[in-house]
C-alpha positions in Angstrom: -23.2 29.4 -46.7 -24.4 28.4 -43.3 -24.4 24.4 -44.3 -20.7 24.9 -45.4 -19.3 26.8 -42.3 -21.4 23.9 -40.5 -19.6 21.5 -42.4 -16.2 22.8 -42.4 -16.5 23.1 -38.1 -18.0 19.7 -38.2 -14.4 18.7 -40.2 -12.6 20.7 -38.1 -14.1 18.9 -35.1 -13.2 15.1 -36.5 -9.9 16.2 -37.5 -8.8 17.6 -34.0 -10.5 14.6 -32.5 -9.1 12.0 -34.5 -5.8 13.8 -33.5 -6.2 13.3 -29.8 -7.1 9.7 -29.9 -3.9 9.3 -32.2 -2.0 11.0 -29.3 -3.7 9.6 -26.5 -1.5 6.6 -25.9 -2.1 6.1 -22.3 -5.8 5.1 -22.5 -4.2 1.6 -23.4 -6.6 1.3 -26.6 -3.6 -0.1 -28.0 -1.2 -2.6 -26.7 1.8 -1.5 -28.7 0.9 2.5 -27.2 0.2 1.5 -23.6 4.0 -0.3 -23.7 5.4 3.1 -25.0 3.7 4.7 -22.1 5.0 2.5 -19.7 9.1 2.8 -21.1 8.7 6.6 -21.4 7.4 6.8 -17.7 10.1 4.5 -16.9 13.0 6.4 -18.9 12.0 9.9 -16.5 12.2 7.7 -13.0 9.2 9.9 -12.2 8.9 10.2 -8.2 5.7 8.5 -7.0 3.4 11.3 -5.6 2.1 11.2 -1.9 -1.1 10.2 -0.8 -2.8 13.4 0.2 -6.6 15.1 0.9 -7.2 11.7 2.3 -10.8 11.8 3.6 -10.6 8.1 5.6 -8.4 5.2 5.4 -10.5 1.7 5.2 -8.5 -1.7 5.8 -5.5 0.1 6.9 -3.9 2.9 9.3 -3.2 5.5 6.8 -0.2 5.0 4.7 2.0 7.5 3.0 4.5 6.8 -0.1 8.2 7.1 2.0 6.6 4.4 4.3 6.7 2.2 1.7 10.0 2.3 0.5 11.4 -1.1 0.0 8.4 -2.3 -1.5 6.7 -2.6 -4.7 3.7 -0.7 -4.6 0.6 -0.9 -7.1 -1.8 2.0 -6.9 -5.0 1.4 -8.2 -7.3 4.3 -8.6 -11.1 3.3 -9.0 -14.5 4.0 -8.2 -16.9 1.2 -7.3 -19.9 2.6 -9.2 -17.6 2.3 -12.5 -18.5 -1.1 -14.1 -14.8 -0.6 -15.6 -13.3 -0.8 -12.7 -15.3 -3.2 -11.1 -14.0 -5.4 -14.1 -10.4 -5.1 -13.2 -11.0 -5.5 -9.3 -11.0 -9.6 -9.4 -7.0 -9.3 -10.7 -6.5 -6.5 -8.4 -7.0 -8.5 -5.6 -5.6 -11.7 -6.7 -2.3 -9.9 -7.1 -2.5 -8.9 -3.5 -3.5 -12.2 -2.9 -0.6 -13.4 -4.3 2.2 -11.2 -4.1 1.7 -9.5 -0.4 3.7 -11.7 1.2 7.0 -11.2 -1.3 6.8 -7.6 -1.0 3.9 -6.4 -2.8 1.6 -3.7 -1.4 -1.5 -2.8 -3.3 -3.1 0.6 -2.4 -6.6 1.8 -3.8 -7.9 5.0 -4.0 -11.1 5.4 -4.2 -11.8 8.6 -6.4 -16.1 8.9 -6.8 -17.1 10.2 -10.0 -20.8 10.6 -8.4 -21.7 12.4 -4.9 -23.4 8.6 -4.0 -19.8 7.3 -3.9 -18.4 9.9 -1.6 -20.0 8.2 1.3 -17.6 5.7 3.6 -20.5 3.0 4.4 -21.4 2.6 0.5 -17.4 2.0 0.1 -17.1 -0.5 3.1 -19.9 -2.6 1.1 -17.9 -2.5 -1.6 -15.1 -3.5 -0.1 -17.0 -6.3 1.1 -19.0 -7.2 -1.6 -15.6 -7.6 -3.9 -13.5 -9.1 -1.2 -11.3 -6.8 -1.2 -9.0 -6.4 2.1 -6.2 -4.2 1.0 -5.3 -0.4 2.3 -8.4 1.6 0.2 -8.1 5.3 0.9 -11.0 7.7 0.1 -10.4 10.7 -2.1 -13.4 12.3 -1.9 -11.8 15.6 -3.3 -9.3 13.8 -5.5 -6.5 15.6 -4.1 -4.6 12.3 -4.8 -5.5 11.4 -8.5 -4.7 15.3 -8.9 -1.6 14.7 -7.2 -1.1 11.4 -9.9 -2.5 13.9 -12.8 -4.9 10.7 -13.3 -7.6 11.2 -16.2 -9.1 7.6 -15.9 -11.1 5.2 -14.0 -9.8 2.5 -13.6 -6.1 3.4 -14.0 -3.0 1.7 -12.3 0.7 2.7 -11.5 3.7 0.6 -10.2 5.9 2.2 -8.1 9.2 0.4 -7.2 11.1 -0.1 -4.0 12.4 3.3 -4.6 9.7 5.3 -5.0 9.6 5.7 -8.9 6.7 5.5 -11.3 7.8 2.3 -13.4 4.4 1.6 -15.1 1.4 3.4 -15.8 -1.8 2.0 -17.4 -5.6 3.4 -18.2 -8.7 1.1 -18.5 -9.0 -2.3 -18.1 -6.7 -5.1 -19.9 -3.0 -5.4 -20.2 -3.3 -7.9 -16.6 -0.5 -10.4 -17.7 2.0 -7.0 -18.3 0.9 -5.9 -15.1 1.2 -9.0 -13.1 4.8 -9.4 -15.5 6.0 -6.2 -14.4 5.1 -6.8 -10.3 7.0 -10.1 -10.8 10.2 -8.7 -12.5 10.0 -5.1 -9.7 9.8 -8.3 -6.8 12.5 -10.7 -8.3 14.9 -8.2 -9.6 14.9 -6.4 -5.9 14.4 -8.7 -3.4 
């Protein structure tokens, strides 16, 4: 009796599981679901939130979304003790690299998972360490990535020049879309 109630919760457990990964399209597990994320967030032109409970600004006075109006925008949430999203910093920063001078502004916001990564010095070496010399603001309290509803590290959104969420992707892969999607948002507006 007790090995069959086990097994039927353990069932139970895999089913509802196996139900949330199904529905669970903007991880980006799959290509196919990480482009229906990305049109469905584009059909509801959903208004890019604020950048708020901002502990410090590094590389940059601090910056808010209306500011940036007229330019394409990718915010990049990440962590630097996340081996993920030390994976996807290299294309971050070549996209600054290459776009910031057509109208591209790239934005990270460093959200620590740990209390280690809370600490500003540890995030200026990272900075250093991975080249990176775009605006990084420090969540410490993740007032931001609440503000985003964010779930992931790493995770990036495109805002357009008028403020709207256009794209939206979890994890790391899907660069070329990414880099597609900043060149069509640049060209198409400019």
């Amino acid at each position: 009796m007790i090995r069959a109630r086990m097994l039927r919760t353990t069932l139970t457990s895999a089913a509802v599981a196996a139900l949330c990964l199904i529905g669970a399209p903007s991880l980006g597990w799959s290509e196919d679901a990480s482009v229906s994320a990305s049109l469905r967030l584009a059909d509801t032109s959903t208004s890019a939130p604020d950048f708020v409970g901002i502990t410090s600004w590094l590389n940059s006075a601090p910056l808010n979304i209306a500011s940036l109006r007229g330019k394409v925008v990718l915010v990049d949430f990440w962590t630097y003790g996340c081996i993920n999203c030390v994976r996807t910093l290299p294309h971050v920063t070549q996209l600054y690299e290459k776009y910031k001078d057509k109208g591209l502004v790239v934005v990270g916001i460093h959200t620590p998972e740990f209390p280690f990564e809370h600490s500003t010095s540890n995030v200026q070496s990272a900075l250093k360490r991975h080249g990176i010399r775009y605006p990084v603001a420090q969540d410490n309290n993740s007032a931001t990535w609440n503000a985003y509803r964010n779930q992931y590290w790493p995770a990036q959104y495109i805002v357009d020049r008028t403020g709207k969420i256009v794209f939206t992707h979890a994890g790391e892969g899907q660069y070329d879309e990414i880099e597609r999607t900043i060149q069509k948002l640049l060209s198409a507006e400019s």
